[in-house]
C-alpha positions as CSV (number, residue, x, y, z in Angstrom):
1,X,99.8,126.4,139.4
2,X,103.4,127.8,139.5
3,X,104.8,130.6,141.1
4,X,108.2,132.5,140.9
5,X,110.1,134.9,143.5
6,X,111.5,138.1,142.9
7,X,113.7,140.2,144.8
8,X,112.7,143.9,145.3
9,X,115.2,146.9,146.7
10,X,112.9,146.0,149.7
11,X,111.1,142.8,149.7
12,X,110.6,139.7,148.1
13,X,107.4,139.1,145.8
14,X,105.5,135.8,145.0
15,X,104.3,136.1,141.2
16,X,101.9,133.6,140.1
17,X,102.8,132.8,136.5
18,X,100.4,133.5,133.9
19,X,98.6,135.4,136.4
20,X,96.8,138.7,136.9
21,X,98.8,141.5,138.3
22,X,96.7,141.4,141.6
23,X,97.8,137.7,142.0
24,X,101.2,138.3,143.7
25,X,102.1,139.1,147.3
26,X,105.0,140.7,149.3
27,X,107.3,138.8,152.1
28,X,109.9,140.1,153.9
29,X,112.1,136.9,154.0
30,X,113.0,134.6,150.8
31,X,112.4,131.9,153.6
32,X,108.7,133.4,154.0
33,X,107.8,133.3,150.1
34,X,108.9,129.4,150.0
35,X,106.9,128.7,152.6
36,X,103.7,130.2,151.3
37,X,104.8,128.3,147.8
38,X,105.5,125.0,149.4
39,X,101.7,125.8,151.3
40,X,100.1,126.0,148.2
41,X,101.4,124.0,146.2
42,X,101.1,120.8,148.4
43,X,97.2,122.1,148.8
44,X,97.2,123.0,152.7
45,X,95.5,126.2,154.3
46,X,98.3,128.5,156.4
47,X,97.8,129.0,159.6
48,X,99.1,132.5,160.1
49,X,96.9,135.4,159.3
50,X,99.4,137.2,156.8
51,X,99.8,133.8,155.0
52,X,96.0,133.5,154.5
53,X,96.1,136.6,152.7
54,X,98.8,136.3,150.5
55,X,97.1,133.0,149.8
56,X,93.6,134.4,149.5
57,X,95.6,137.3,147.0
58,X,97.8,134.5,144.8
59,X,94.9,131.9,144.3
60,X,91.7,132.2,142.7
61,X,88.5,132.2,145.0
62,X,87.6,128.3,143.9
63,X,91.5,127.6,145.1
64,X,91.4,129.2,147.7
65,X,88.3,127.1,149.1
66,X,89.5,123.8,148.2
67,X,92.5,124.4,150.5
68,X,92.8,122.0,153.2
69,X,92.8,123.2,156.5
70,X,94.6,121.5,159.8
71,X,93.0,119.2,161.7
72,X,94.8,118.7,165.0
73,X,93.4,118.0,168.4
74,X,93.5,119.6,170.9
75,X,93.9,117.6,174.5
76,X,93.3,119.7,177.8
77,X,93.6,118.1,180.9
78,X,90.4,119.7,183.1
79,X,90.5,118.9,187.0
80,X,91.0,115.4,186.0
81,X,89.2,114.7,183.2
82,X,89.9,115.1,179.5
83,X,88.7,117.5,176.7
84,X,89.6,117.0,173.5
85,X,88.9,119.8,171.0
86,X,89.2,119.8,167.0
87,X,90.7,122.6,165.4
């Protein structure tokens, strides 16, 4: 999968290549549209909410499911003892 960026009057746009016209989403930053590239392209699942959408909007529905989500701990300290939480 390869994607380009263009530069609107307003935004910048993340165009899949031989894509359909609803596979391309809008980021404010140039910074924002690499990251989303860099994302998808190494095959991990963004964590911020706009991100999953662009993602969900520049990959197919197979793609998108095969991304690989985080898997961090979580460690809380509770009154002494400790919880540890996946994510």
């Amino acid at each position: 999968m390869r994607f380009t960026i263009k530069r609107t009057s307003h935004d910048y746009v993340v165009i899949r290549v031989n894509g359909t016209y609803e596979q391309h989403s809008h980021f404010r930053s140039k910074s924002g549209a690499r990251k989303i590239i860099e994302l998808l392209t190494h095959n991990k699942m963004p964590t911020k909410k706009y991100f999953i959408t662009a993602a969900k909007r520049l990959l197919t529905e197979e793609e998108f499911d095969q991304l690989q989500g985080s898997k961090k701990q979580k460690y809380y300290n509770r009154g002494g003892r400790k919880v540890i939480w996946n994510i």
